[in-house]
C-alpha positions in Angstrom: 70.3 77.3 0.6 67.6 77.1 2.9 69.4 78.4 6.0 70.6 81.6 4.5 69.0 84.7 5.4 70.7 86.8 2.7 72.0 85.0 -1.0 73.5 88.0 -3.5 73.6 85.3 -6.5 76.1 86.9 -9.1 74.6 90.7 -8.9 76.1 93.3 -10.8 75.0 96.6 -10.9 75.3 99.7 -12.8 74.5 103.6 -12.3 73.3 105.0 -15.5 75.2 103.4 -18.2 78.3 102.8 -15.9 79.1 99.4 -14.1 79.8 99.8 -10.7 79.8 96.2 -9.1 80.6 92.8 -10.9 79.1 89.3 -10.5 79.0 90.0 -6.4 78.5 86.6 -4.6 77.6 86.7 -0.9 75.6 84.7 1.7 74.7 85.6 5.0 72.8 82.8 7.2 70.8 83.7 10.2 73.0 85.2 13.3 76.1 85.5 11.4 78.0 89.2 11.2 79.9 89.8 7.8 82.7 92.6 7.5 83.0 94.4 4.0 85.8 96.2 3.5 88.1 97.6 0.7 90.0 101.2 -0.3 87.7 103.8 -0.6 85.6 104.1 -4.1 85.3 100.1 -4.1 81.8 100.2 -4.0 80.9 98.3 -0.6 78.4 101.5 -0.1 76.8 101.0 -3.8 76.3 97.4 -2.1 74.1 98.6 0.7 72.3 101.2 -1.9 71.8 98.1 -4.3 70.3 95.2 -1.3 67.9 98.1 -0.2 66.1 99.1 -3.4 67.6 102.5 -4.2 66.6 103.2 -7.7 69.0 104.9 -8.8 70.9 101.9 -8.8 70.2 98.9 -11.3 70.7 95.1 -10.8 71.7 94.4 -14.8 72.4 90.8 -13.9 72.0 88.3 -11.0 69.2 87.7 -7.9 68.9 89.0 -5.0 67.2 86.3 -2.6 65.8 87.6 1.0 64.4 85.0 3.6 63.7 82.6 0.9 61.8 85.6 -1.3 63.3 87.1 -4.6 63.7 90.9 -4.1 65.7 91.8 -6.7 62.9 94.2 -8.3 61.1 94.9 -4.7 60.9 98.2 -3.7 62.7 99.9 -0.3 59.2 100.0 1.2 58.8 96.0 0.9 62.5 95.3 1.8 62.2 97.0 5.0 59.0 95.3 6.1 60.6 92.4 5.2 62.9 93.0 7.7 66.2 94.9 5.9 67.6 97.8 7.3 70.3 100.1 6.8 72.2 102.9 8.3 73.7 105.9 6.4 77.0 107.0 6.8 75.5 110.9 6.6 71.9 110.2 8.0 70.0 113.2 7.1 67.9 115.9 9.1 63.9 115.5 8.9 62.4 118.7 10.3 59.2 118.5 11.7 58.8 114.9 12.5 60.3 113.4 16.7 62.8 110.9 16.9 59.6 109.7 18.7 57.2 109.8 16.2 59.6 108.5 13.1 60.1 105.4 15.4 56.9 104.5 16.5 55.3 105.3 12.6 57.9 102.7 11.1 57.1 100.4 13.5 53.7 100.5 12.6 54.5 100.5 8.9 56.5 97.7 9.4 54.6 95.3 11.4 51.0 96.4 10.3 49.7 97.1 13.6 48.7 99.6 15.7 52.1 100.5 18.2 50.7 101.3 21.9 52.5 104.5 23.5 53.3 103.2 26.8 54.9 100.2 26.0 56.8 102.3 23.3 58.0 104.8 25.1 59.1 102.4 28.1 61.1 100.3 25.1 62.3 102.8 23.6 63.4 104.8 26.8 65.3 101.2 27.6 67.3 101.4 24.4 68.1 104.8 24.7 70.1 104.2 27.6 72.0 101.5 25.9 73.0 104.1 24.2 73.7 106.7 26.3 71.0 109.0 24.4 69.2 111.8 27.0 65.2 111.2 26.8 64.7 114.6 25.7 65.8 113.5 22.5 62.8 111.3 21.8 61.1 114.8 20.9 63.3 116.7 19.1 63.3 116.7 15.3 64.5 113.4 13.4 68.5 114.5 13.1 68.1 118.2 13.1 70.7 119.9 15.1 72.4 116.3 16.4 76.3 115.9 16.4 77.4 113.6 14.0 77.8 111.1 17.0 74.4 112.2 18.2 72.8 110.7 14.7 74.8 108.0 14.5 73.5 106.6 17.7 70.0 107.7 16.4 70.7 105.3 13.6 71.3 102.6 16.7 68.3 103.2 18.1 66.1 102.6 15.6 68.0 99.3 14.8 67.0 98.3 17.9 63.7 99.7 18.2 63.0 98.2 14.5 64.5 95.0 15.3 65.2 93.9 11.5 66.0 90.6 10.4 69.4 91.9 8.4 71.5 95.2 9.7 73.3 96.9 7.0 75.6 99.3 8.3 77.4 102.1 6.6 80.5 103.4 8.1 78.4 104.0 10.9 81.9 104.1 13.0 83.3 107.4 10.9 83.2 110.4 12.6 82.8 108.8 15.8 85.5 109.5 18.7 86.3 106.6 20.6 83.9 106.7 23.6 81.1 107.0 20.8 82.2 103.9 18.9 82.2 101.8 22.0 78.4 103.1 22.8 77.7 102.3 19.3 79.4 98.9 19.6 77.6 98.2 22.5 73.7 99.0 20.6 75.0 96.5 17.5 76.1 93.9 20.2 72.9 93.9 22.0 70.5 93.7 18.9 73.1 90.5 17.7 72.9 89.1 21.2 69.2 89.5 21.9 67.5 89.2 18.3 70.3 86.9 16.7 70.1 89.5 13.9 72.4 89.8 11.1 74.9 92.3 10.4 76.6 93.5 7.1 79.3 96.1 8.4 80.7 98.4 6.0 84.2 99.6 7.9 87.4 101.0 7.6 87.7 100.8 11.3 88.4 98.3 13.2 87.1 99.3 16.8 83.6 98.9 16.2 84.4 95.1 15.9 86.3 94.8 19.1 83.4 93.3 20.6 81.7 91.4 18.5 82.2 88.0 16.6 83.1 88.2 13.0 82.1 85.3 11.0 83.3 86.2 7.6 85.7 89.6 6.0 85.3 90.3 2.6 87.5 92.6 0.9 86.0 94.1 -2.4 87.9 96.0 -5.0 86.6 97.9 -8.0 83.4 96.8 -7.6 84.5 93.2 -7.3 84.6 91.0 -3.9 88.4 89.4 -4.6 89.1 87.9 -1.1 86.9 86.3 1.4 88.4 85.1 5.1 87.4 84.7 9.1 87.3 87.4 11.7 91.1 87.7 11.9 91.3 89.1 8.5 90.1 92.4 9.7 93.7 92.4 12.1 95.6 91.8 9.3 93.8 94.6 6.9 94.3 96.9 9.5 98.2 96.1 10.0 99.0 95.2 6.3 96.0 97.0 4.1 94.8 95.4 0.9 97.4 95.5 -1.8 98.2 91.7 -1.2 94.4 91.2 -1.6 94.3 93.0 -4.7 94.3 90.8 -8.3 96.8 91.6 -10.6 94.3 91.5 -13.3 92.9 94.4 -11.2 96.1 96.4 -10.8 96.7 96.3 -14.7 93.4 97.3 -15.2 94.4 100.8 -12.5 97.5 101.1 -14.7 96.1 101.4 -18.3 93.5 103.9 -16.8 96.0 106.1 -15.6 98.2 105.6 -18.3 95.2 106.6 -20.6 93.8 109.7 -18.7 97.6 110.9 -18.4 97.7 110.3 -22.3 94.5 112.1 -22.8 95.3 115.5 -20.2 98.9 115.5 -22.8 96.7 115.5 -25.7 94.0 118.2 -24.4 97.2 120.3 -23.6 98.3 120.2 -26.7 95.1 121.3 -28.4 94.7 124.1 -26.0 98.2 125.0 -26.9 97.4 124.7 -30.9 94.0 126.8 -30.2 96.0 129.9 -28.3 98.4 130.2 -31.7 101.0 127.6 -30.0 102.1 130.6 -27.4 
């Protein structure tokens, strides 16, 4: 449809030869902040791989559809000028470049233009203290030597330095303690307030939502999205968890593969066994 900003139109995806995410069918319209959540292994980080181009994962079926534009075979490069982002849950250390000079050369990447210091510096100086970052940061090296809250709200900052269309964010709440998560909260509620940017969160948390709206919760499972709700879903995942959520389909599925790797340690025993003369 014309008014969404995101459509994942039955996308599965594999890694190698293995399928890791089945016929996933999302929309996210302009504004609106979508919660993904699920136990760990489901796959709701595989997503956030998949929408921003990582090669190492491979749409096999389905579209992905960006601001009217198919990206499904688009490289990161493109998707980020197009306006995608996403945040790591480990961002990694870049020695030798500024948090300074990363910033300002995306920027420039991104909108094609030459980015004037001054007004740079003052904006990003601004944002910093959102975020409760020291200026002295702006020229150390990208990551190298932060905290693991420290990188986190580096992560923030260039959210709101890049100011993307769509936010994907990557358990950017883990690790955090809880004066951290409301900074962090406050960075992601200021780029939805003041750019009426979109945000897919990626969560087991529940804090780093206090403050903001939640349009839609979806709950994936083995690579599969099997419950979609409102905002107050999120409560009752965090009181209740998933099972109810889960398929039973799903949960047979869980049974027969344990069943069949307990089957196959018995029978590797018993070869072992066999090959040391039955002692």
């Amino acid at each position: 449809m014309a008014d969404n900003l995101l459509e994942i139109q039955n996308v599965s995806v594999n890694i190698g030869d293995k399928a890791i995410l089945h016929d996933i069918q999302l929309n996210i319209k302009k504004g609106e902040i979508h919660v993904l959540m699920g136990p760990n292994g489901a796959g709701k980080s595989t997503l956030g791989y998949t929408l921003m181009g990582n090669p190492d994962y491979s749409v096999s079926s389905g579209r992905i559809v960006f601001d009217g534009n198919d990206i499904t075979d688009e490289s990161t490069d493109k998707r980020a000028k197009a306006g995608m982002f996403l945040s790591f849950q480990d961002p990694l250390e870049v020695p030798g470049i500024s948090l300074e000079s990363f910033i300002r050369s995306s920027q420039q990447q991104i909108t094609g233009e030459h980015v004037k210091l001054f007004p740079f510096k003052k904006a990003m100086e601004e944002s910093m203290d959102i975020l409760n970052i020291a200026h002295g940061y702006a020229e150390r090296d990208l990551n190298v030597g932060f905290s693991g809250g420290e990188k986190k709200k580096s992560e923030i900052l260039q959210l709101l330095m890049l100011k993307p269309k769509l936010a994907i964010l990557d358990e950017t709440d883990s690790g955090l303690d809880v004066d951290a998560v409301r900074t962090v909260s406050r960075g992601i509620e200021e780029f939805q307030k003041k750019l009426n940017g979109s945000l897919l969160i990626i969560t087991h948390s529940t804090k780093i939502l206090e403050s903001l709206h939640v349009d839609y919760t979806h709950v994936m499972v083995k690579g599969h999205i099997v419950h979609t709700g409102d905002g107050s879903l999120v409560k009752d995942i965090n009181e209740n968890g998933f099972e109810k959520y889960i398929p039973q389909e799903i949960k047979d599925a869980e049974r027969k593969e344990r069943l069949a790797a307990a089957a196959k340690a018995a029978m590797d025993a018993v070869k072992a066994n066999a090959a040391n003369g039955g002692l």
